[in-house]
C-alpha positions as CSV (number, residue, x, y, z in Angstrom):
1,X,-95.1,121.8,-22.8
2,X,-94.5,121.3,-19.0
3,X,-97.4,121.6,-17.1
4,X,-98.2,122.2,-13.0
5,X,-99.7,118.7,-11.6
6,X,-100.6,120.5,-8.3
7,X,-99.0,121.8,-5.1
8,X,-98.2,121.5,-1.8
9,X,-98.3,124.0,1.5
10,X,-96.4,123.0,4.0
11,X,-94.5,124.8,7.4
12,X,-91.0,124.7,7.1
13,X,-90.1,124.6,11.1
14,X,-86.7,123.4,12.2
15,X,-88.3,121.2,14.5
16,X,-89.6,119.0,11.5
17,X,-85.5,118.2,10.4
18,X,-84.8,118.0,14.0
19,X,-87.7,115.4,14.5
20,X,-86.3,113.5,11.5
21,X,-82.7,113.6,12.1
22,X,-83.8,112.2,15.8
23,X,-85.5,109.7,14.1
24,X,-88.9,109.9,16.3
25,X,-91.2,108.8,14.0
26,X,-92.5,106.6,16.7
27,X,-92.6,109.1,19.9
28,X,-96.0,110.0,20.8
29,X,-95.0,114.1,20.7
30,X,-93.7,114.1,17.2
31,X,-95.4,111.1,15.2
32,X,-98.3,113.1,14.5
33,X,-96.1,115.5,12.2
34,X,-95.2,112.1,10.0
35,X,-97.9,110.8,9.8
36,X,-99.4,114.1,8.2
37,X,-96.1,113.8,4.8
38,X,-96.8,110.1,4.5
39,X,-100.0,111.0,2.1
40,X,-97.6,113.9,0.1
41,X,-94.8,111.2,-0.1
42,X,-97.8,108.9,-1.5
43,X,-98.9,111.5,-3.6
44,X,-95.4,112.6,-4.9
45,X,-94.6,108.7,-5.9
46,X,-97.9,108.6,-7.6
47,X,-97.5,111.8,-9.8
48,X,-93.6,111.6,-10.2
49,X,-92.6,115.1,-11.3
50,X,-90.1,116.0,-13.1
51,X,-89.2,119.5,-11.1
52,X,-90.4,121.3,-7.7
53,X,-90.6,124.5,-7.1
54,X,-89.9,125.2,-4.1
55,X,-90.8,128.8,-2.1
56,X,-89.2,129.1,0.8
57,X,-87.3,131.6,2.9
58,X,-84.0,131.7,4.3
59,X,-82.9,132.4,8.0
60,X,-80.0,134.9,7.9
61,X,-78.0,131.8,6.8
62,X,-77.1,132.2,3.4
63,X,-78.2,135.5,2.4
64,X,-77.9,138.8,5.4
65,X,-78.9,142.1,5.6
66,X,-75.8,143.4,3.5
67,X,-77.9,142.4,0.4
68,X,-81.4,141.6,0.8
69,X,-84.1,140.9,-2.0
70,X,-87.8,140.2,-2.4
71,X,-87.6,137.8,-4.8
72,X,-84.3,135.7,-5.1
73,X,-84.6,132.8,-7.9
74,X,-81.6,129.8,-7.4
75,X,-80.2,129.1,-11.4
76,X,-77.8,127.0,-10.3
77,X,-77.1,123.2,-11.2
78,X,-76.8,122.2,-7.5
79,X,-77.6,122.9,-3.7
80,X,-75.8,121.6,-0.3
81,X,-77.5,121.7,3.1
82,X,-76.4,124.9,4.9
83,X,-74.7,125.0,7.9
84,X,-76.8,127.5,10.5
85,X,-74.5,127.3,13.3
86,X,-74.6,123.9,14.9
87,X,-73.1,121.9,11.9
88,X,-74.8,120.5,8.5
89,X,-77.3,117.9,8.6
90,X,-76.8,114.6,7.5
91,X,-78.2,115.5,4.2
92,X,-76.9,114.8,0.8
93,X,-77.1,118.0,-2.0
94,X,-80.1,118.1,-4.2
95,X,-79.4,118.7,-8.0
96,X,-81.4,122.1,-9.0
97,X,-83.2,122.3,-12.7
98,X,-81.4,124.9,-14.0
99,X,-82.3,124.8,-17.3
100,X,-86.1,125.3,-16.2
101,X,-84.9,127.8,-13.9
102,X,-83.3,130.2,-16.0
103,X,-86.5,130.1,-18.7
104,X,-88.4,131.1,-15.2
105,X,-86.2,133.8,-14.3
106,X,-86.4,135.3,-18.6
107,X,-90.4,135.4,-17.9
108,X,-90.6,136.9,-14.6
109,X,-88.4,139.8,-15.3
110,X,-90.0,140.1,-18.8
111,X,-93.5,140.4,-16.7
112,X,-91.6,143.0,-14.7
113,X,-90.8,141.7,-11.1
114,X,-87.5,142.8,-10.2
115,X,-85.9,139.5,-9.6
116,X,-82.3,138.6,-7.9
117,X,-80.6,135.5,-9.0
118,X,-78.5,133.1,-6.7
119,X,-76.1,130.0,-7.2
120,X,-73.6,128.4,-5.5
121,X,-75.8,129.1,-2.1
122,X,-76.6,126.7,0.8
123,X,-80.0,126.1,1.4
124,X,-80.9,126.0,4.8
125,X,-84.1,124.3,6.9
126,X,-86.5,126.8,5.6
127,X,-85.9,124.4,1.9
128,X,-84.6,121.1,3.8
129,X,-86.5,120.9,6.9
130,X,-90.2,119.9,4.7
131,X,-87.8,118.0,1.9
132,X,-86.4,115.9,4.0
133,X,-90.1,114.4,4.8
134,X,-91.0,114.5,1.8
135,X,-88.7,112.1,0.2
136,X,-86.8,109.4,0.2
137,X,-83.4,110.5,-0.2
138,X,-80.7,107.7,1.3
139,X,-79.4,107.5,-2.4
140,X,-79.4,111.6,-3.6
141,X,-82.9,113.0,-3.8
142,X,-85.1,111.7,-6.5
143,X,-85.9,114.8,-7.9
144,X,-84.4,118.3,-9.2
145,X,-85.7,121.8,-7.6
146,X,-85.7,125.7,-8.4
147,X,-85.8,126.9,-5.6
148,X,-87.0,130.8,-4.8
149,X,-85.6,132.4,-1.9
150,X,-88.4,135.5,-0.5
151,X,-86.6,138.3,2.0
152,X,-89.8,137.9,4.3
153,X,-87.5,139.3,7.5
154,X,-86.7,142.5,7.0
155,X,-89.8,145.1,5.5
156,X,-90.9,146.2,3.3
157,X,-91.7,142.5,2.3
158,X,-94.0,142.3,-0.6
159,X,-97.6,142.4,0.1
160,X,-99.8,139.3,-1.0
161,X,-101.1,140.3,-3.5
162,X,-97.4,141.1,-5.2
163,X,-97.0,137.0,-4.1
164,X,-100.1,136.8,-6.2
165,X,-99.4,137.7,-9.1
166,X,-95.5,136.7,-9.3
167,X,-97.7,133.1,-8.9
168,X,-99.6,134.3,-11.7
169,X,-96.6,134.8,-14.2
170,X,-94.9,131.6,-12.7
171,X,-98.1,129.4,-14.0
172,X,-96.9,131.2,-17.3
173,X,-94.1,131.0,-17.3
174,X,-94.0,127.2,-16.6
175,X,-96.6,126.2,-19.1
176,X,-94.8,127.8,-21.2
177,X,-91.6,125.6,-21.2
178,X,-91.3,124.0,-24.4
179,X,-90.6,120.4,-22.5
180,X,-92.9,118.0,-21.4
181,X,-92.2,118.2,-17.7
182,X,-94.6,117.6,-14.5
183,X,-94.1,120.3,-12.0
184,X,-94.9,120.4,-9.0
185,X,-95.6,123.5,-6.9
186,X,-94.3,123.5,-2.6
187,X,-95.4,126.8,-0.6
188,X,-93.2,126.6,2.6
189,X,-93.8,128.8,6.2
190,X,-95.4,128.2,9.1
191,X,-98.7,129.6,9.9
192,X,-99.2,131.2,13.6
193,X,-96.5,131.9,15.3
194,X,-94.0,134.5,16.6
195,X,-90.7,133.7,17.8
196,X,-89.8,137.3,19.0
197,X,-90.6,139.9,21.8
198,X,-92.8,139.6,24.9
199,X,-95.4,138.2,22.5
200,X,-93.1,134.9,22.0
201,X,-95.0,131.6,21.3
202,X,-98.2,132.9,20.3
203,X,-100.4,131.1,18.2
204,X,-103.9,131.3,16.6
205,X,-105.6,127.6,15.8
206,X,-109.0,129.1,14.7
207,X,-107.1,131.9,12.8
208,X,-105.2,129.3,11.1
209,X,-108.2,126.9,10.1
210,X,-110.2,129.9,8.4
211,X,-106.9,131.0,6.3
212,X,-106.6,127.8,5.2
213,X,-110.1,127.3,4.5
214,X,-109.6,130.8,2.2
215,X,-106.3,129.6,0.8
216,X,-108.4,126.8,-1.1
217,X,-111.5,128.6,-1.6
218,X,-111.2,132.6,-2.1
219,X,-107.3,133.5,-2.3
220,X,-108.0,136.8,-3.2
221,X,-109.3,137.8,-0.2
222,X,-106.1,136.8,1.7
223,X,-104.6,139.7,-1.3
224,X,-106.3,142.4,0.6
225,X,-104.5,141.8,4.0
226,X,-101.8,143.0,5.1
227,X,-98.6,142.2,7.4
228,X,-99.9,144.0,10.2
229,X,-103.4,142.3,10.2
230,X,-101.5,139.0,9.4
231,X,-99.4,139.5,12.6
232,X,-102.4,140.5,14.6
233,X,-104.2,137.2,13.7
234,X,-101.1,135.0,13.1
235,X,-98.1,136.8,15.0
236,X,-95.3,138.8,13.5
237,X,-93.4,135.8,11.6
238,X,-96.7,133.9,9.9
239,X,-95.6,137.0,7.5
240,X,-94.3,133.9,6.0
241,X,-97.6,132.7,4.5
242,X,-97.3,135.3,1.7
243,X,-94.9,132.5,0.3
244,X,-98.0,130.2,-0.1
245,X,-99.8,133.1,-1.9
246,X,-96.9,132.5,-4.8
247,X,-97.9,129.2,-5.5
248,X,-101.7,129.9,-4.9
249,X,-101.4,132.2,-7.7
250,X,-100.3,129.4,-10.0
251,X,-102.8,127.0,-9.7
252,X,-106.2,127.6,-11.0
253,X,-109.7,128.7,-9.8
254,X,-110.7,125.8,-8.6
255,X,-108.7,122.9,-7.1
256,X,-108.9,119.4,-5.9
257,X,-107.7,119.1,-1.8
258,X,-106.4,115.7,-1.6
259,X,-104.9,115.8,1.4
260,X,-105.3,118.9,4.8
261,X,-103.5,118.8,8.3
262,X,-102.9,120.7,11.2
263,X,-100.7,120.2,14.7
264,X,-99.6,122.5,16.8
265,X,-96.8,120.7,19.1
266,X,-94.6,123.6,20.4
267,X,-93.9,127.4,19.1
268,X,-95.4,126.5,15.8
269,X,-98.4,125.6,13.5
270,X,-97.3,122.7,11.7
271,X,-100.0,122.8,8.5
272,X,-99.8,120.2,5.3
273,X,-101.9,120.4,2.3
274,X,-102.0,119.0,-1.0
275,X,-103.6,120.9,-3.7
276,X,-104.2,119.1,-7.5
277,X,-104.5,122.1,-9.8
278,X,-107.4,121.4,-13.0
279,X,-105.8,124.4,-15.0
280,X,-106.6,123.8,-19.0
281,X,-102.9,123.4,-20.7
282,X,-101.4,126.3,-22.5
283,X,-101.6,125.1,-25.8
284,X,-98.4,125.5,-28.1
285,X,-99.1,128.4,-29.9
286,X,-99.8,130.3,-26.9
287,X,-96.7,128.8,-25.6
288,X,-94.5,130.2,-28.4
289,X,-96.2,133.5,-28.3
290,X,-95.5,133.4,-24.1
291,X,-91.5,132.6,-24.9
292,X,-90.8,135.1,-27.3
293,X,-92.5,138.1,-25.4
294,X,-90.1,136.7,-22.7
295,X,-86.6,136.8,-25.1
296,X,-88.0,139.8,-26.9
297,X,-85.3,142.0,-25.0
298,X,-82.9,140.5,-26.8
299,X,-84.2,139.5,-29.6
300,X,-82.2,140.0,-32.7
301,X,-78.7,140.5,-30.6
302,X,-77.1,138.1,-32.2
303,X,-77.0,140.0,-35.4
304,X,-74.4,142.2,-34.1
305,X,-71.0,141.4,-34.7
306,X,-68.6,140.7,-31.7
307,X,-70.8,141.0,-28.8
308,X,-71.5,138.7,-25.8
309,X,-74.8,139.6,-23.3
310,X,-74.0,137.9,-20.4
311,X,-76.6,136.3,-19.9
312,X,-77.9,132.9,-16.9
313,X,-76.9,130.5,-19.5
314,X,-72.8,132.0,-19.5
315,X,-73.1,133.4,-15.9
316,X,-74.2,129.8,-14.4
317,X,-71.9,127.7,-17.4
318,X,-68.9,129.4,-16.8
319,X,-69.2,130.6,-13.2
320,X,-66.3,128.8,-11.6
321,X,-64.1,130.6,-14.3
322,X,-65.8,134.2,-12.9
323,X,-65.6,133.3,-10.0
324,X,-61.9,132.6,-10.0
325,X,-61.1,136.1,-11.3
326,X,-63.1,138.0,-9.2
327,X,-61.3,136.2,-5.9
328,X,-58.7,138.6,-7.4
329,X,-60.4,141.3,-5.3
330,X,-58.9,139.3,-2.3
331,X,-55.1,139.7,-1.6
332,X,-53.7,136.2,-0.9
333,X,-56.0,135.3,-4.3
334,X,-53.9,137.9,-5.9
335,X,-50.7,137.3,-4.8
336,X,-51.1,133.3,-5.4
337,X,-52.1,134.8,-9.1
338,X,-49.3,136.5,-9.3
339,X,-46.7,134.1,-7.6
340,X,-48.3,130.5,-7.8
341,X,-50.5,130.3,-11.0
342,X,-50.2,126.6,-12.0
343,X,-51.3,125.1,-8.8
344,X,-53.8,127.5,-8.0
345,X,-55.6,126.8,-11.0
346,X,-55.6,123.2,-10.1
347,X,-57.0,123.9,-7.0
348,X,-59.7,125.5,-8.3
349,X,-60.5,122.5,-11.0
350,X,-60.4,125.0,-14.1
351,X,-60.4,123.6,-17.6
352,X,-57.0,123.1,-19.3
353,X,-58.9,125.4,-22.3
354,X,-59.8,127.8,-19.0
355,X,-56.1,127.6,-17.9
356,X,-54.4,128.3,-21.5
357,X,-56.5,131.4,-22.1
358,X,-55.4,132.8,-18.5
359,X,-51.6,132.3,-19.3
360,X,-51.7,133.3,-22.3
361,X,-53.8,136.5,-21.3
362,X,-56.2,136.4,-24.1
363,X,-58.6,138.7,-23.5
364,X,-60.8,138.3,-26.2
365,X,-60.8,134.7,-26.2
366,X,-61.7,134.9,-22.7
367,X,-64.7,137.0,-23.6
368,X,-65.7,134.5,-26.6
369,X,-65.7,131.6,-23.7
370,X,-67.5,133.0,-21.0
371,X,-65.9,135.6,-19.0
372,X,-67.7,139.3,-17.9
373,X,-65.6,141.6,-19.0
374,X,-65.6,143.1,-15.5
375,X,-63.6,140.4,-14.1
376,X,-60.9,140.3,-17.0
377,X,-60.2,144.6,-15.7
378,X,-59.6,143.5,-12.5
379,X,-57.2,140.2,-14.2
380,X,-55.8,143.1,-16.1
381,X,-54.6,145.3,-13.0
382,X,-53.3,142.5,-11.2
383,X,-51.1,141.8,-14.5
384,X,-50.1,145.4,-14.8
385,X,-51.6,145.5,-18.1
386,X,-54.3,148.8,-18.7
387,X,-57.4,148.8,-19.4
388,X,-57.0,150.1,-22.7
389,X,-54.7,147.4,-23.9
390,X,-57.4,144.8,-23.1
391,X,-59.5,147.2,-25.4
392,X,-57.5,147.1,-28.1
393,X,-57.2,143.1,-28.2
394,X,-60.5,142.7,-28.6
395,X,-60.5,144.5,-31.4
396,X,-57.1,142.3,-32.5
397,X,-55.3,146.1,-32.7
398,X,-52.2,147.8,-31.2
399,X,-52.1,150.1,-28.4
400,X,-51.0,152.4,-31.0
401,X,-53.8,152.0,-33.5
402,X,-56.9,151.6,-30.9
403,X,-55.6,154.6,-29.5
404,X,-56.2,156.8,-32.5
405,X,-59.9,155.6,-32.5
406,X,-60.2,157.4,-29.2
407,X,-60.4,161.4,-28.9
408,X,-58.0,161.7,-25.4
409,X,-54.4,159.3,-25.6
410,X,-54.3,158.1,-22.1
411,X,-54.3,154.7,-20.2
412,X,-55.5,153.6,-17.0
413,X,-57.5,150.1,-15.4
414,X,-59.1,150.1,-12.1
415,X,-56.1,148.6,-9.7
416,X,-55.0,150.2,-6.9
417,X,-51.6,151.8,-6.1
418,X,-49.8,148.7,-6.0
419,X,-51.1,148.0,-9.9
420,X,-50.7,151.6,-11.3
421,X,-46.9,151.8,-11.5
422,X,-47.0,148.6,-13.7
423,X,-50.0,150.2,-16.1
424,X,-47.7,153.1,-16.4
425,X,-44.6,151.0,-17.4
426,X,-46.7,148.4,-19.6
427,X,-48.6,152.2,-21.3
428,X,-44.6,153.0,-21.9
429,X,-43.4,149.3,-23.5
């Protein structure tokens, strides 16, 4: 079983990347906040892990306002540096753990936290700005991540003591992975500071010493506070530090601080912490029991005949082929579909197997690969075929005979005016 070998608290302030990428390790101002990772690199090399989890939260980079979650858990197989308005860094991507991920993402939901799922997202400093000291990585990154993104910016934001317990069914969750993997734990967010409003560059240095000093010794007194009192203490964006409270909740009781610092160079709190957790292992029965309460929602689906749950696994396997129908929802994807198949296939790399079931329009092959059946209506109104003719092929029947399975004769799909005339003619043929 995979186990957590201990964590790491960390801010996640732009002006960490930017020291890096201005290579000032030696400046007087900024080698302070280097000398502070070169213990966690040493510890990191020393424990090799297999996976980091990573906590972070994005910057109204990736993800805005016209979707915004609590909890946001990456699947994916890989993640590029984002681009936040000045350019991407220098940075090469960083492969994710997906396979970890997506047993994660089964027990969280199954422990009832209402979880969003992301992939082919950029990652911006809030992930890179700590990784980047944290590792070596002029030849890829030595290590895979899955990372969760937290909406902290706009409220209601979780309290703590949600942030708790999420960490709580993470430790689970984890432990109960049926692979021998080392995991280890990062909590990213600056403590004091606020970077908004008349009250603009405040900071607390006592403030932040006690919270740390209760972050390793009573967590659950942190559960009882709430944004406002952490704003009073901290200002309005330490907010973030319910992200530490996450991977607090993983670790047990009692740990073993290997490694504490604190700077305060400009608008922010720069903290670093290493935390060795002395949990007992989950042993494997318990670890069984833990993955099939997790699956037990669809336990015993495979029994019946001719149905596909989309489920991570096909969602992040066959997402380019998803992803290429639902483009159809955009016009000059459409009308390339229409007029230019061949080479826009290429262009989007598909498989020749993906490519032969397209041109062939076989719906229910499609299905049996990997497609949502919500994408293939929208493949069938660009085509002009109805929805009720992608019915009946799945069920390898006519038109004619599906029909008389259904108590009203009538056609339709879900295209626009420009797609209903050829339904009408293809309901007709």
């Amino acid at each position: 079983m995979a186990r957590i070998v201990g964590a790491i608290a960390t801010s996640h302030t732009p002006t960490i990347g930017f020291a890096f990428d201005g290579n000032k390790q030696n400046d007087p101002v900024w080698k302070p906040i280097f000398d502070a990772y070169e213990p966690i690199k040493a510890w990191l090399k020393e424990k090799k892990p297999d996976a980091l989890f990573i906590v972070y939260n994005d910057h109204i980079t990736s993800f805005f306002f016209d979707h915004y979650s609590p909890f946001v858990l990456g699947v994916g197989e890989e993640y590029k540096v984002a681009d936040e308005g000045g350019g991407r860094r220098n940075l090469p991507p960083i492969k994710g753990h997906g396979k970890l991920a997506r047993h994660i993402a089964n027990h969280l939901v199954a422990d009832e936290f209402d979880m969003s799922f992301f992939q082919d997202k950029d990652l911006d400093h809030g992930c890179f700005s700590p990784l980047s000291v944290l590792m070596d990585h002029d030849k890829g990154w030595p290590t895979p991540i899955v990372p969760l993104q937290m909406g902290v910016l706009q409220f209601p934001v979780p309290s703590a003591k949600r942030c708790w317990n999420l960490g709580k069914s993470l430790r689970a969750a984890i432990e109960s992975y049926p692979e021998d993997l080392r995991v280890v734990l990062i909590g990213t967010g600056g403590l004091s500071h606020q970077v908004h409003g008349e009250r603009c560059g405040f900071n607390n240095p006592p403030w932040d010493e006690k919270l740390v000093d209760l972050y390793e010794n009573d967590p659950e007194a942190l559960t009882r506070m709430t944004h406002a009192q952490h704003a009073t203490l901290g200002g309005m964006e330490s907010s973030e530090f319910i992200m530490w409270m996450v991977v607090r909740g993983a670790l047990s009781a009692q740990v073993k601080r290997v490694h504490r610092s604190y700077y305060l160079p400009s608008m922010t709190a720069i903290v670093t912490a290493v935390y060795e957790n002395l949990a007992e292992p989950m042993s494997a029965e318990d670890a069984a029991r833990e993955r099939a309460r997790a699956n037990r929602q669809l336990e015993g689906i495979e029994k019946l005949e001719g149905t596909y749950p989309f489920d991570l696994e096909r969602s992040v396997g066959h997402y380019r082929l998803n992803k290429f129908l639902h483009e159809l929802v955009v016009p000059e994807h459409r009308a390339a579909f229409i007029n230019d198949l061949e080479p826009l296939m290429e262009k989007w790399e598909l498989s020749e197997q993906e490519r032969d079931l397209i041109r062939r329009r076989d719906w229910r092959g499609l299905m049996q690969y990997g497609a949502i059946f919500f994408v293939l209506e929208k493949m069938a109104a660009v085509c002009g075929v109805s929805n009720l003719h992608v019915y009946a092929h799945m069920r390898g029947q006519t038109l004619e005979d599906f029909q008389k399975t259904r108590n009203a004769q009538v056609v339709y799909g879900v295209g626009g005016q420009e797609a209903q005339k050829k339904v009408e003619e293809s309901a007709g043929a």
